[in-house]
C-alpha positions in Angstrom: -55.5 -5.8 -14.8 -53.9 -5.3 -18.0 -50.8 -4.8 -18.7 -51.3 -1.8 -20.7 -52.9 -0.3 -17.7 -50.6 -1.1 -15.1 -48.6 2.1 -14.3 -46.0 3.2 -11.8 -45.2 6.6 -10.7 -41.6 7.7 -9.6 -42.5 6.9 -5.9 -43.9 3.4 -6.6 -40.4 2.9 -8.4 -38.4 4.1 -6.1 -39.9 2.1 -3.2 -39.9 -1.1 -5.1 -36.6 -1.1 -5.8 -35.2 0.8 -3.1 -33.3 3.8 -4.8 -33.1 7.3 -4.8 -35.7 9.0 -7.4 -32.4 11.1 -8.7 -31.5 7.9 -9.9 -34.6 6.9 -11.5 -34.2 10.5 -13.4 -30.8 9.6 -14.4 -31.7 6.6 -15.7 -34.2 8.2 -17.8 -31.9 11.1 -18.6 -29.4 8.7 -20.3 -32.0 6.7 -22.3 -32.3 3.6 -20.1 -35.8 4.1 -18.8 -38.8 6.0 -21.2 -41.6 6.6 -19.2 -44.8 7.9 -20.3 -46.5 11.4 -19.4 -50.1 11.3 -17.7 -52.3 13.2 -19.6 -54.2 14.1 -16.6 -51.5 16.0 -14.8 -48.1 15.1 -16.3 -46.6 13.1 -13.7 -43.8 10.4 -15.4 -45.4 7.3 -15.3 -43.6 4.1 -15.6 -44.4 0.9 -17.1 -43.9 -2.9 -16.7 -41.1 -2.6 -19.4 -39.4 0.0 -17.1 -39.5 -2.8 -14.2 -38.4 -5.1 -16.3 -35.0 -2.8 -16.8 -35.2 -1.6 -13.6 -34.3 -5.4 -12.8 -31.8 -5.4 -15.2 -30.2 -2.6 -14.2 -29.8 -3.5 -10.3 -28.9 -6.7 -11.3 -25.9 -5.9 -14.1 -24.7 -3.2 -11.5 -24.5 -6.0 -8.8 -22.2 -8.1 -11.4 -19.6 -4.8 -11.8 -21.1 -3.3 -15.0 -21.4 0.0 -15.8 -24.1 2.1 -16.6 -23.3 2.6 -20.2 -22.5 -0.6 -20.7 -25.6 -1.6 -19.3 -27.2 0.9 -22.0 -25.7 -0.5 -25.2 -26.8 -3.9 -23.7 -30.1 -2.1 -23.9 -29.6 -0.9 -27.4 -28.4 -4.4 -28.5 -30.4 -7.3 -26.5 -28.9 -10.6 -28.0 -27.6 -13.7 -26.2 -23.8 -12.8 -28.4 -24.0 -9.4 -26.6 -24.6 -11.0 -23.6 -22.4 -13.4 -23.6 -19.7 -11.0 -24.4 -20.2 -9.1 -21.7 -20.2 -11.4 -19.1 -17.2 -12.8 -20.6 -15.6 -9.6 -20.1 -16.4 -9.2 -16.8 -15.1 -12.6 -15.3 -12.1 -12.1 -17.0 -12.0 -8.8 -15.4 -12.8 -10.2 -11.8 -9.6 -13.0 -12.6 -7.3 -9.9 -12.8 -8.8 -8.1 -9.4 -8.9 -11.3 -7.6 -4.7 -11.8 -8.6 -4.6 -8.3 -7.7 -6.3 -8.5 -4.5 -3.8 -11.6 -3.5 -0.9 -9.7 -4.5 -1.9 -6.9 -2.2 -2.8 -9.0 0.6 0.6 -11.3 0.1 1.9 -7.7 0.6 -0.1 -7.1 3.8 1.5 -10.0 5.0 4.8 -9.6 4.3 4.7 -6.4 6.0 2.7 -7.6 9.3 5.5 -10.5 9.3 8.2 -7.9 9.5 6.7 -5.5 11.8 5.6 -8.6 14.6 9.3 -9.7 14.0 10.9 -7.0 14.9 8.7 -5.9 18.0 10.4 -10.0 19.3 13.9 -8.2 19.0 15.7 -7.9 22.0 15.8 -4.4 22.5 17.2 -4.2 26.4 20.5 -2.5 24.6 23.0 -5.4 25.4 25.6 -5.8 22.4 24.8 -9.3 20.6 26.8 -10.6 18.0 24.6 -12.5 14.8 25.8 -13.6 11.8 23.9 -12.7 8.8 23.8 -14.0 5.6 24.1 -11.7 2.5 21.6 -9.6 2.3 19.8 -7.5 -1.1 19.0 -4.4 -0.9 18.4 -1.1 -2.6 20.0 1.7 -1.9 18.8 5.0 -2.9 21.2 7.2 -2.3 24.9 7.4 -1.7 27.1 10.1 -0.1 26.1 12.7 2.8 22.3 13.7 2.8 20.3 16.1 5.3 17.6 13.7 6.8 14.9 16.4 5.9 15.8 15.7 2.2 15.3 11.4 2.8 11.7 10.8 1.5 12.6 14.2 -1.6 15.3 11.0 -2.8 13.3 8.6 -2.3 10.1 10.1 -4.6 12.9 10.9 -7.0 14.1 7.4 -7.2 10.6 6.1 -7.5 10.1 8.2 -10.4 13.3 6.6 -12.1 12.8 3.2 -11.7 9.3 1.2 -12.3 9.8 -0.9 -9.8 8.4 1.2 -6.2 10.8 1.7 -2.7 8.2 0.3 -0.4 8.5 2.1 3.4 5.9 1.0 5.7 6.6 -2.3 6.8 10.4 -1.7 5.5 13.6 -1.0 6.8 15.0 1.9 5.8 18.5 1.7 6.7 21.1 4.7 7.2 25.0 4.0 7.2 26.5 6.7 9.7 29.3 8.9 9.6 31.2 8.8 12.8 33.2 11.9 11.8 30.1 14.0 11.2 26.8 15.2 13.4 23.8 16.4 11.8 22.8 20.3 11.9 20.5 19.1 14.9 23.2 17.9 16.9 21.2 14.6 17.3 22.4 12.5 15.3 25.0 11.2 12.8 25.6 12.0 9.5 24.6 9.3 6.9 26.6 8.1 4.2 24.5 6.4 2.3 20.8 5.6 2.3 18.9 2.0 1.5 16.0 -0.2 2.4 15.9 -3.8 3.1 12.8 -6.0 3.3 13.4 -9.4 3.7 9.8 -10.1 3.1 9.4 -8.1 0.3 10.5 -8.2 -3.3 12.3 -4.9 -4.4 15.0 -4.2 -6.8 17.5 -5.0 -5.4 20.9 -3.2 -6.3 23.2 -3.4 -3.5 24.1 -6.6 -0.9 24.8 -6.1 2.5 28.0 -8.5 2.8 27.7 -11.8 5.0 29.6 -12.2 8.1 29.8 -11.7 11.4 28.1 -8.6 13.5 27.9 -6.5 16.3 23.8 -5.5 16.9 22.1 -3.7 19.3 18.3 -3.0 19.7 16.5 0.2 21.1 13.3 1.4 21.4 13.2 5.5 20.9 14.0 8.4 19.2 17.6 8.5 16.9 20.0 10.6 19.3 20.3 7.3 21.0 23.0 6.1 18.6 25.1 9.1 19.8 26.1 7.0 22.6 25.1 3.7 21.3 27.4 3.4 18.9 30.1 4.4 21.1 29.0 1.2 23.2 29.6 -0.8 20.4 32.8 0.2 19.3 34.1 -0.5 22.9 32.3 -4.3 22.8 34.6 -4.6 19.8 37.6 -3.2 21.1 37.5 -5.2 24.3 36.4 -8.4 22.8 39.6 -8.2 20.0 37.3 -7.7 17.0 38.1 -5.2 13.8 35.6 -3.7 12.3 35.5 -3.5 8.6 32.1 -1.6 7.9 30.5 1.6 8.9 27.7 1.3 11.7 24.5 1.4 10.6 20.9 2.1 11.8 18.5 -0.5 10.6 14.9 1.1 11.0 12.6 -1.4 11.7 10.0 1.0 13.0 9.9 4.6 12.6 8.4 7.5 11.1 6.7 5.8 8.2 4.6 3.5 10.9 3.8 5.9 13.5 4.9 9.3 15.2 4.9 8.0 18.4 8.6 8.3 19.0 9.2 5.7 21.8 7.1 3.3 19.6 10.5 3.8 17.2 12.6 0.2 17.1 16.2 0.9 16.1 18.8 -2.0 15.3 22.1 -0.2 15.1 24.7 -3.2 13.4 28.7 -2.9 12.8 30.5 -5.9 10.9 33.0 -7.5 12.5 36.4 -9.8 12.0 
């Protein structure tokens, strides 16, 4: 058969390459295809120069190009061009795959964090540990209504470029021991701050080295009411001062799930 002669209808198209026919259209509509009109009843017929596109097409979409790059390729078929373009495109692919490690470093940073502190001792004993120091960044210092935490928190990321990662994060509260919340559930915080060990944040604070008082639980916050209570007696009968306020480190919590016994609390106190 000749080549001339050898014509494709939408259908035929579409089967063969295993696309939609609105697709076909659209390919038409923006200039890549230019089928030919039967004279017998009208139909769009195709030819092998539409195939030959139709290859091209599925095959520069498959590499990451665009459609209307894919059209001034059409407009402009020389090896240059070409070249260019591919070019372009594995240069492209060499940012996304850095990208995509940087993300899944990330990932595992925060898996790291979350496996380590469900292997925390969280039976509620006092143990003492001695940490080094410790970055930071705190977000917010002086008396805050929990409700208005994560409100601060957008704010600050608006501030600075670098982001306040949460999930996978502790978020850490320094309490007030003079002061409940409104709920009656809680203490007051003094200060707000996250620390992730595993993650790289900007840092503007240091939690000091030395020696502390810790204690685990697994649950919602009002447990500190009477947790921290426990600790302060620990200190008191085993001749320690403390020199800092208590704080709640929040390994998991609302950011990870809204189960509230799946909530891992590691209240700490520093010690001399």
């Amino acid at each position: 058969m000749q080549e001339e002669l050898m014509l494709f209808k939408i259908g035929d198209l579409s089967s063969l390459f295993h696309v939609g026919v609105d697709s076909i259209r659209y390919y038409e509509k923006v200039g890549l295809l230019h089928p030919i009109r039967s004279e017998k009843n009208n139909y769009r017929l195709y030819t092998l120069d539409d195939v030959r596109v139709m290859n091209t097409i599925r095959e520069l979409l498959d590499l990451g190009f665009q459609t209307n790059e894919i059209l001034e390729f059409q407009k402009d078929r020389t090896l240059d061009h070409m070249v260019d373009m591919l070019t372009q495109e594995e240069t492209a692919i060499d940012q996304e795959i850095e990208n995509l490690k940087r993300k899944k470093e990330s990932i595992s940073a925060r898996l790291r964090f979350i496996h380590d502190s469900l292997a925390l001792d969280c039976s509620e004993q006092v143990i003492e540990k001695d940490f080094p120091k410790r970055p930071a960044m705190k977000i917010v210092e002086g008396a805050m209504a929990d409700e208005m935490i994560n409100y601060q928190l957008a704010k600050f990321n608006k501030t600075y470029s670098d982001q306040t990662s949460t999930i996978g994060v502790c978020d850490c509260y320094e309490l007030d021991l003079d002061h409940i919340n409104e709920e009656g559930n809680d203490y007051r915080t003094r200060s707000v701050l996250f620390y992730a060990p595993e993650l790289p944040l900007n840092n503007n604070f240091s939690l000091p080295e030395g020696h502390y008082l810790t204690l685990c639980y697994r649950g919602g916050f009002r447990k500190s009411l009477h947790l921290v209570p426990k600790m302060l007696n620990y200190a008191k009968e085993h001749h320690y001062t403390i020199i800092s306020n208590p704080m709640e480190f929040c390994h998991i919590d609302r950011y990870e799930t809204d189960q509230v016994d799946e909530y891992l609390i590691e209240l700490q106190v520093q010690v001399i």
